[in-house]
PyMOL CGO cylinders between C-alpha atoms (Angstrom):
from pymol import cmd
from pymol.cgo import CYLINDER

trace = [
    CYLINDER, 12.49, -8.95, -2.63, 14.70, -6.44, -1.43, 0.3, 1, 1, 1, 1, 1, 1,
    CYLINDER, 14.70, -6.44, -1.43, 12.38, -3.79, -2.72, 0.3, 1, 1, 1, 1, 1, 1,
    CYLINDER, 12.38, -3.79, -2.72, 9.63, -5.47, -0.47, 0.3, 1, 1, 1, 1, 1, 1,
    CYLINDER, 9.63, -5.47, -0.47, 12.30, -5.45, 2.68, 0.3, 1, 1, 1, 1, 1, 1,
    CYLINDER, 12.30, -5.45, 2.68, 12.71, -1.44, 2.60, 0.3, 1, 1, 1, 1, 1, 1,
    CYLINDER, 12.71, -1.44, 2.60, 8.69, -0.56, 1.85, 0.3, 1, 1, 1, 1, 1, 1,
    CYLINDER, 8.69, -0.56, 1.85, 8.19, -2.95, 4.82, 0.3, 1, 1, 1, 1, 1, 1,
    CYLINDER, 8.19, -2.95, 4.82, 11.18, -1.05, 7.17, 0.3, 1, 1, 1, 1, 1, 1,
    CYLINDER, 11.18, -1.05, 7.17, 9.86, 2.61, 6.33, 0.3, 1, 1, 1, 1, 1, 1,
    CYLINDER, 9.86, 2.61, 6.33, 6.05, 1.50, 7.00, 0.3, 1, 1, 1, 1, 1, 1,
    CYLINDER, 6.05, 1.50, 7.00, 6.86, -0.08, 10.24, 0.3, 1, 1, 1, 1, 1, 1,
    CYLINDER, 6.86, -0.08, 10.24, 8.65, 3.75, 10.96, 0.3, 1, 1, 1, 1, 1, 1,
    CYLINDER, 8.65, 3.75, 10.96, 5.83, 5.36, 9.52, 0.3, 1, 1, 1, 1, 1, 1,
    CYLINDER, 5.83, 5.36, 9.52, 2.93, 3.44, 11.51, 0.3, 1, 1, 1, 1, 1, 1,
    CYLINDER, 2.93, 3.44, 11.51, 5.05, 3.71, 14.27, 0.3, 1, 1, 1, 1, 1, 1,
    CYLINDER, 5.05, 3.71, 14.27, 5.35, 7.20, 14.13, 0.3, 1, 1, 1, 1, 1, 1,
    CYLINDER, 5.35, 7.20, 14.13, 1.98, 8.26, 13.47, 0.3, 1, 1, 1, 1, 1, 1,
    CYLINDER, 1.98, 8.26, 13.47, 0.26, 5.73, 16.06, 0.3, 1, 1, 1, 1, 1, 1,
    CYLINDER, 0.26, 5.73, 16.06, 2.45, 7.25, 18.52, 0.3, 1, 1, 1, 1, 1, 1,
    CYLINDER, 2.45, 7.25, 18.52, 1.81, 10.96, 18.00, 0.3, 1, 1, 1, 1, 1, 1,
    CYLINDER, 1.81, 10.96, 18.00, -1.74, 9.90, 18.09, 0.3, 1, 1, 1, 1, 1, 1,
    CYLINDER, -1.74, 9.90, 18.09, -1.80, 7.63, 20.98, 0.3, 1, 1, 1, 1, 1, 1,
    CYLINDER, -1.80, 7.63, 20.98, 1.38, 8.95, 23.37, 0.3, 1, 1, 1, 1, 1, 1,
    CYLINDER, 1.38, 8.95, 23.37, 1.73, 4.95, 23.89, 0.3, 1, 1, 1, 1, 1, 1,
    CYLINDER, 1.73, 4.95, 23.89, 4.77, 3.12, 22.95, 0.3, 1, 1, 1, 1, 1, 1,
    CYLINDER, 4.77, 3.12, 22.95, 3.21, -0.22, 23.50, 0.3, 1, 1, 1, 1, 1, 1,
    CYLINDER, 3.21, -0.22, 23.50, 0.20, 1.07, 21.07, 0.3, 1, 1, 1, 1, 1, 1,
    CYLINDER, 0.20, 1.07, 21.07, 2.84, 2.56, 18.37, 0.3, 1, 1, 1, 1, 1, 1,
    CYLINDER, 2.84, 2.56, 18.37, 4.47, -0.74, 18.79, 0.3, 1, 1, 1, 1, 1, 1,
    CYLINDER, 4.47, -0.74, 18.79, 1.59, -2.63, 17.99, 0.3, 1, 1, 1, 1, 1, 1,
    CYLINDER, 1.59, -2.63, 17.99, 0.32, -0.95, 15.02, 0.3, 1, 1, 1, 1, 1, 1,
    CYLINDER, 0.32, -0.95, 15.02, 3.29, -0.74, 13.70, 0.3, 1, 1, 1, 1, 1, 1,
    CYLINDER, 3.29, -0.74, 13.70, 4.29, -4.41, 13.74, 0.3, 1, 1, 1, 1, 1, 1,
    CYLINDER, 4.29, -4.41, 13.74, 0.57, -5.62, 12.88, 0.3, 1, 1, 1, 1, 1, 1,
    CYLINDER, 0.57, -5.62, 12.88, -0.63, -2.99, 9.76, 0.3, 1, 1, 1, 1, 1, 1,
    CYLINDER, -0.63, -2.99, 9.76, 2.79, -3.32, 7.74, 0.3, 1, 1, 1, 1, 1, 1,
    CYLINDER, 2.79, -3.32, 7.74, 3.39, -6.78, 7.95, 0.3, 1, 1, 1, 1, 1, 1,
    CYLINDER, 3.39, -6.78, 7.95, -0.31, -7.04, 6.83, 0.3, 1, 1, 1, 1, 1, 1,
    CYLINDER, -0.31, -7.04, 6.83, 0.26, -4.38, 4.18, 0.3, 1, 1, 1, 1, 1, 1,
    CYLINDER, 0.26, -4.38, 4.18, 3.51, -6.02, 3.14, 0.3, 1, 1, 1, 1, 1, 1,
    CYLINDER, 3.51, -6.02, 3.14, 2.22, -9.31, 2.22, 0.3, 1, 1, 1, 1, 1, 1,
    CYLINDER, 2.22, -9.31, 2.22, -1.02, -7.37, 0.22, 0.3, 1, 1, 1, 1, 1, 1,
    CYLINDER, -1.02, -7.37, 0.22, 1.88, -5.24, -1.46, 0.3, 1, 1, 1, 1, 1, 1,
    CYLINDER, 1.88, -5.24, -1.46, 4.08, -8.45, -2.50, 0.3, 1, 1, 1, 1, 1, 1,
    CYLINDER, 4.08, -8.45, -2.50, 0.60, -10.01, -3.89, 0.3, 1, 1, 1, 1, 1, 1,
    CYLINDER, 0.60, -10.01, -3.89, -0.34, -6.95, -5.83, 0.3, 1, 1, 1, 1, 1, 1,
    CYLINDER, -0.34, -6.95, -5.83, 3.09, -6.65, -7.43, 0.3, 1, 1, 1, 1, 1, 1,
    CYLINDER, 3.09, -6.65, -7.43, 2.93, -10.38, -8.69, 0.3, 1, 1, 1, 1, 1, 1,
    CYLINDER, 2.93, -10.38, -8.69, -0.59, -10.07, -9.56, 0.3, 1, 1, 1, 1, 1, 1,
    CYLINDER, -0.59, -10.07, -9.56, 0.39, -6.58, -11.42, 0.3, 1, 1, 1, 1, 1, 1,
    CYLINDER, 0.39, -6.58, -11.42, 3.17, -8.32, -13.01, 0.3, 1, 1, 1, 1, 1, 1,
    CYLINDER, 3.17, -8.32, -13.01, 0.81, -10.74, -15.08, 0.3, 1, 1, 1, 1, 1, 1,
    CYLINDER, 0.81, -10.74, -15.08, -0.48, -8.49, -17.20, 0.3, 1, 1, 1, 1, 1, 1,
    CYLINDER, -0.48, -8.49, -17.20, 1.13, -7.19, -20.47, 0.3, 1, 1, 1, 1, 1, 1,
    CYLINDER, 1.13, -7.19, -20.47, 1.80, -3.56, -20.90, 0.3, 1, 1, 1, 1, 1, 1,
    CYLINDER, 1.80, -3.56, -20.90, -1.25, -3.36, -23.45, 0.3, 1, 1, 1, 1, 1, 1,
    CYLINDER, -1.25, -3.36, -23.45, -3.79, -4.73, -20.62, 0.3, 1, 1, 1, 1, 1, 1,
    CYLINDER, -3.79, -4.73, -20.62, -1.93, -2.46, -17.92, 0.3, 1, 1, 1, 1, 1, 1,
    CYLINDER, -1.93, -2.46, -17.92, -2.76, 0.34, -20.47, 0.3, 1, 1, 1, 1, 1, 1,
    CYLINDER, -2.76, 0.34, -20.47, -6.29, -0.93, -20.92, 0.3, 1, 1, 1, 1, 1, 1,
    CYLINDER, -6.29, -0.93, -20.92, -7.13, -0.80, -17.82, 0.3, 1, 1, 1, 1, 1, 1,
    CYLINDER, -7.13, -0.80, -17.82, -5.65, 2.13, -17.04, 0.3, 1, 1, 1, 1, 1, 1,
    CYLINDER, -5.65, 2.13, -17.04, -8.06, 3.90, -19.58, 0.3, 1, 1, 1, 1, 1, 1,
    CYLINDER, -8.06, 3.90, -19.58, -11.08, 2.31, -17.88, 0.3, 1, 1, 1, 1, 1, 1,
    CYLINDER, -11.08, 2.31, -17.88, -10.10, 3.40, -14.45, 0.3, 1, 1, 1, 1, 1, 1,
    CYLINDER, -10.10, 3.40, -14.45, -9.49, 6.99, -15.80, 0.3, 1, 1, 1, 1, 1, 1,
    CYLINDER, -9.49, 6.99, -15.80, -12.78, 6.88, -17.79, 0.3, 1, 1, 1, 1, 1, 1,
    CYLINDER, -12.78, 6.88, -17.79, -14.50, 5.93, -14.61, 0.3, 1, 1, 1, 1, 1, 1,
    CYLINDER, -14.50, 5.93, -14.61, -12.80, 8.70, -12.69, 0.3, 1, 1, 1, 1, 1, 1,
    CYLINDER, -12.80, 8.70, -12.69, -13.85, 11.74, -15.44, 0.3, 1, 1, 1, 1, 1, 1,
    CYLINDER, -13.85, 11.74, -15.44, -17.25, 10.37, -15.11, 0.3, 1, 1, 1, 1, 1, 1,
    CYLINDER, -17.25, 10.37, -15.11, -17.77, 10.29, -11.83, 0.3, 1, 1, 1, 1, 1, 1,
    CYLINDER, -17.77, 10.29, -11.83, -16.40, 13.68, -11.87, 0.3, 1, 1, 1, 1, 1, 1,
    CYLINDER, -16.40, 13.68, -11.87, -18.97, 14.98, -13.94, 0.3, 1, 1, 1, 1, 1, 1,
    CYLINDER, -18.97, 14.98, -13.94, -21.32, 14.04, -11.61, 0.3, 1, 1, 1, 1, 1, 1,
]
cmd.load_cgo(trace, "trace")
């Protein structure tokens, strides 16, 4: 969990950061930055327990397919 605390802490600064250069607004920055991490957070914390069910052998399996997929399409 505490690996999930700091991702969340430096995406808050980072979507802060960015949303403000963009927008000049620190009501804006403010918002983005508390409504896209937290959002991103909770799809991270999912994905990590969801990643965590598979066995090294399937993680390697479908690490193959998504790599096959990826020289193919760049033969296109």
């Amino acid at each position: 969990m505490i690996k999930t605390i700091t991702f969340a802490a430096m995406h808050f600064t980072v979507a802060f950061s960015v949303a403000y250069l963009i927008t000049g607004d620190v009501l804006v920055g403010g918002l983005v930055a508390m409504v896209e991490p937290a959002i991103n957070t909770v799809a991270y914390y999912f994905h990590e327990k969801f990643w965590q069910r598979f066995s090294q052998a399937d993680r390697q399996q479908l690490a193959d397919t998504m790599m096959g997929l990826a020289e193919s399409q760049a033969l296109r």
